[in-house]
Kinemage of the C-alpha trace (Angstrom):
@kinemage 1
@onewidth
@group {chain A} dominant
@subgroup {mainchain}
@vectorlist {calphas} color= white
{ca unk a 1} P 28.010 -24.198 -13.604
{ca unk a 2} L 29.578 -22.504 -11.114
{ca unk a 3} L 28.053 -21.930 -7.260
{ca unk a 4} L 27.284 -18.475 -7.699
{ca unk a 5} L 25.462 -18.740 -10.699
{ca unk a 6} L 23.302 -21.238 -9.823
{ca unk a 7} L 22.388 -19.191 -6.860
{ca unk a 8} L 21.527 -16.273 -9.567
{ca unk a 9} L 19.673 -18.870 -11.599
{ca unk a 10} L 17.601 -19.962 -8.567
{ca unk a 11} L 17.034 -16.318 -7.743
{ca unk a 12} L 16.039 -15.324 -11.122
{ca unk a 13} L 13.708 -18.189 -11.348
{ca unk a 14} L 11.904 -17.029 -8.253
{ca unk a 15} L 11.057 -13.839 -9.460
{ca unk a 16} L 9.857 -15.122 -12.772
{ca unk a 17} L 6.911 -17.591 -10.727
{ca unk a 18} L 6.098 -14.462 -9.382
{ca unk a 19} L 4.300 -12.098 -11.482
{ca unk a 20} L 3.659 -8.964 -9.388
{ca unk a 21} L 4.619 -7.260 -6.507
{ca unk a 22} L 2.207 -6.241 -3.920
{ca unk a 23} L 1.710 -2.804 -3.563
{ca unk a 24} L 2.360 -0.909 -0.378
{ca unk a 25} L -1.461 0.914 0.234
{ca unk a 26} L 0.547 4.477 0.953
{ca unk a 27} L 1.495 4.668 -2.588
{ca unk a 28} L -1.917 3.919 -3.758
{ca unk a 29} L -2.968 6.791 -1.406
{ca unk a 30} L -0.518 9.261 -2.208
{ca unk a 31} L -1.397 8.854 -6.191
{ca unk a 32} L -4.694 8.958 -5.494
{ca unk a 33} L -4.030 12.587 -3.274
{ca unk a 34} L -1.584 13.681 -6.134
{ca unk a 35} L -4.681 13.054 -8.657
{ca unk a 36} L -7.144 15.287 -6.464
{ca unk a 37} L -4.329 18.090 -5.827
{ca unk a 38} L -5.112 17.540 -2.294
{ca unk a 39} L -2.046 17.482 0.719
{ca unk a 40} L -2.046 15.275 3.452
{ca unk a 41} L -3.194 18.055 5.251
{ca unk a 42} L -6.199 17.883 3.335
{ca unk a 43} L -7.405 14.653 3.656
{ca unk a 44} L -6.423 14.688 7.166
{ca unk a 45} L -9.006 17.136 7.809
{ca unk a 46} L -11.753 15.410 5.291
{ca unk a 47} L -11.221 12.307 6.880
{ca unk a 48} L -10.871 13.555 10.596
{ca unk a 49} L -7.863 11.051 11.100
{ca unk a 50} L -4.807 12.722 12.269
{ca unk a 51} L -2.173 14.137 9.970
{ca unk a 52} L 0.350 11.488 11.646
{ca unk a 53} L -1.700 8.671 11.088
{ca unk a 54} L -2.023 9.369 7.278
{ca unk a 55} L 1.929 10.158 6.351
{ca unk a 56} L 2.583 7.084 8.595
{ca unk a 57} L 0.156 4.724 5.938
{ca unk a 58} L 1.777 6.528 3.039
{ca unk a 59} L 5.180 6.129 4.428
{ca unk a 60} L 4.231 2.292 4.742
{ca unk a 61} L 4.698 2.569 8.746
{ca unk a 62} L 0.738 2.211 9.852
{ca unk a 63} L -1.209 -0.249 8.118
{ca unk a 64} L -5.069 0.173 7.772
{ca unk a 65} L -7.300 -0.826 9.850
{ca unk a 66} L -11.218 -1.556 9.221
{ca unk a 67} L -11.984 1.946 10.631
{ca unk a 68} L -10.006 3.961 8.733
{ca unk a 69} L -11.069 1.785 5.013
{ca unk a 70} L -14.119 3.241 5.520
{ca unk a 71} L -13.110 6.777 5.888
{ca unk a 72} L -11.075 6.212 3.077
{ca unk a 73} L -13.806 4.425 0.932
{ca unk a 74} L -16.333 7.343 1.827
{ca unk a 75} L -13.617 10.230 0.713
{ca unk a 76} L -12.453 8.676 -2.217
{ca unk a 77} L -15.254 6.498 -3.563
{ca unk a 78} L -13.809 3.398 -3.370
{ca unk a 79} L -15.177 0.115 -0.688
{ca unk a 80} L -13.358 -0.737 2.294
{ca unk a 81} L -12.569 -4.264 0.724
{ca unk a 82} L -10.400 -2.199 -1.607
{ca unk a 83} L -8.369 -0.837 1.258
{ca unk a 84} L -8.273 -4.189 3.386
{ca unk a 85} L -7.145 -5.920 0.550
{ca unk a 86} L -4.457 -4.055 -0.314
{ca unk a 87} L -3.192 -4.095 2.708
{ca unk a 88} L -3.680 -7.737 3.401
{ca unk a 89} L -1.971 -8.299 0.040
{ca unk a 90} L 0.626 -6.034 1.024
{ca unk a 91} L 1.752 -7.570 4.552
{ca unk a 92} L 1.377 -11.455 2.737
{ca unk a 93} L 4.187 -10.723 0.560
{ca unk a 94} L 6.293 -8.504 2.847
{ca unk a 95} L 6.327 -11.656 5.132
């Protein structure tokens, strides 16, 4: 077996002992926005956090804070925990 395809091997094997990928929180948002028709804008102004601050969680550049899990629990029915844990989840595997 040759060097580089052990390397692939060893690669491949990795992914397989890990069955999922941790999703980013922003893309959970942004379905969850597409579902209601609403804009950034929108929820911006439901849930009194800047416009900034949401594109920069759906763009993966803010992460969520306690605060702003409960705003987004409240708006979209959801807990807090929900929020937290995604994005605990989320920074664990981006390492």
């Amino acid at each position: 077996m040759s060097e580089g395809s052990k390397v692939s091997m060893e690669v491949e094997m990795e992914d397989k002992k890990r069955p999922y990928r941790a999703i980013q929180p922003g893309e959970i948002l942004k379905e969850e926005l597409d579902a209601r028709s609403w804009t950034q804008g929108d929820f911006a102004e439901i849930t009194g956090k800047p416009l900034q601050s949401i594109n920069a969680i759906i763009a993966g550049k803010k992460t969520i804070i306690p605060e702003t899990a409960i705003f987004f629990s409240e708006t979209l029915g959801t807990s807090p925990e929900f929020w937290l844990n995604l994005e605990d989840s989320y920074r664990k595997d981006k390492g």
